[in-house]
Steps between C-alpha positions, in 0.01 A plus 500: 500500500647803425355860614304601297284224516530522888350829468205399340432238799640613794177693628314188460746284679472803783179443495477133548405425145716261287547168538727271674754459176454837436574662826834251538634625142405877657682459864839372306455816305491709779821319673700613253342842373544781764287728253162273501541388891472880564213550321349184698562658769367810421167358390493248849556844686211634282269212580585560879403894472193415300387269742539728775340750356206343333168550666289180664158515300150384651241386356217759490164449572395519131670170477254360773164671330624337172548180647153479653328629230621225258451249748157627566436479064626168480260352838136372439229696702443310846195381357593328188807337727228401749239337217832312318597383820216342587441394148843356450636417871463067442757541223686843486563614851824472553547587100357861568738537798798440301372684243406810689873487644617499157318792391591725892868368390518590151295841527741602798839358324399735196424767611806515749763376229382745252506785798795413579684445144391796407555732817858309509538586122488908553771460779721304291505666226585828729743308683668407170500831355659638844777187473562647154563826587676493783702191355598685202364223269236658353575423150675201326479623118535869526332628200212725343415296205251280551621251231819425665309508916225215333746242313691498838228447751341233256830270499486510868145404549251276371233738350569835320421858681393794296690814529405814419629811403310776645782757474292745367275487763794568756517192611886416395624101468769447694536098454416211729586249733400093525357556881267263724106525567369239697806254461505551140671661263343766345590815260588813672459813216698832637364860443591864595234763528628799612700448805239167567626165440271247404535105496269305307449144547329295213423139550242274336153513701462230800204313605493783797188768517713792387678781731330787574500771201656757786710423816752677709764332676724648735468871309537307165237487277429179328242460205381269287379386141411248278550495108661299220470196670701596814486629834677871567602598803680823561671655822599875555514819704311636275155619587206255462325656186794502286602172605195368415493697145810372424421138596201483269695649228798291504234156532366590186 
């Protein structure tokens, strides 16, 4: 392995994210290269500051109201539970049971997981475009052409992110990065606007209920879109509206 294709791995090996083989070939790497084990350190140190300084999140009562009101959809009235009983108790009785369990289970499982993937999703992606920043890694192919920042994100992943040019709009390409959303890789598009920086990250759409259109994370603002068949999700001090302008533009 030599170092520049330790670069392109070492934040996921911070992060816990290669493989066995993988992470070997990376630690004899880092024996021998004082250049790369400095940058692991740096991002470990990084990891320890974010972690620190990240906020603990509860779940808000919203969650709960949503929770009970599906469950309360998906119930028969007392009445119709009372007449099937009755009707059905010589041969489905305990069948009902398990299958009311199944359905308290799988109402409460969804709604949490998707809560959760989603509310997770909006800190991660804020936490990532801190790590960035801070870590000085914000871009891997520096350039403002999108035909050179596409062909190079495309080798490295297995589906093909738009990029667009919306120069003219003020919103200046900068390049991207390959960077992680939910323990996959995913495209990370770079743009200036004004003195704003903006990350972008595209990935194919998930079996998920999407992210909120608008959230803000830690005085971040984090919006969302969907369009050509992918999921857009962009991070910035900028404020909310333009964010969001932007966003919709760029998913086009």
């Amino acid at each position: 392995m030599n170092c520049n294709e330790a670069a392109a791995t070492i934040a996921a090996y911070a992060d816990g994210e290669v493989d066995r083989l993988r992470s070997h070939t990376i630690r004899k790497h880092l024996r021998t290269c004082p250049s790369c084990a400095a940058k692991h350190q740096e991002l470990l140190a990084l990891h320890a500051r974010i972690r620190a300084e990240i906020p603990y999140f509860k779940a808000p009562s919203a969650l709960r109201e949503r929770v009970l009101a599906t469950f309360a959809d998906a119930t028969p009235a007392r009445g119709d539970r009372v007449r099937s009983a009755d009707r059905w108790r010589w041969m489905t009785g305990g069948a009902l049971a398990g299958c009311a369990a199944t359905i308290v289970a799988w109402v409460i499982g969804t709604a949490i997981v998707d809560w959760r993937t989603n509310e997770d999703l909006a800190v991660e992606a804020v936490t990532t475009h801190v790590r960035a920043t801070l870590g000085n890694h914000r871009v891997e192919v520096a350039s403002s052409d999108q035909h050179t920042v596409k062909p190079w994100l495309s080798a490295r992943l297995d589906y093909s992110p738009p990029v667009r040019d919306l120069a003219r709009e003020g919103f200046a390409l900068v390049g991207g990065r390959i960077d992680y959303l939910d323990r996959r890789p995913v495209a990370a598009l770079v743009y200036r606007y004004r003195d704003h920086m903006i990350d972008v990250f595209v990935r194919p759409p998930t079996t998920h209920a999407p992210p909120a259109a608008l959230r803000t994370v830690r005085g971040f603002n984090v919006a969302h879109a969907t369009g050509s068949g992918m999921d857009w999700l962009a991070v910035s001090d900028l404020n909310a509206a333009e964010l969001s302008n932007f966003v919709a533009r760029v998913a086009q």
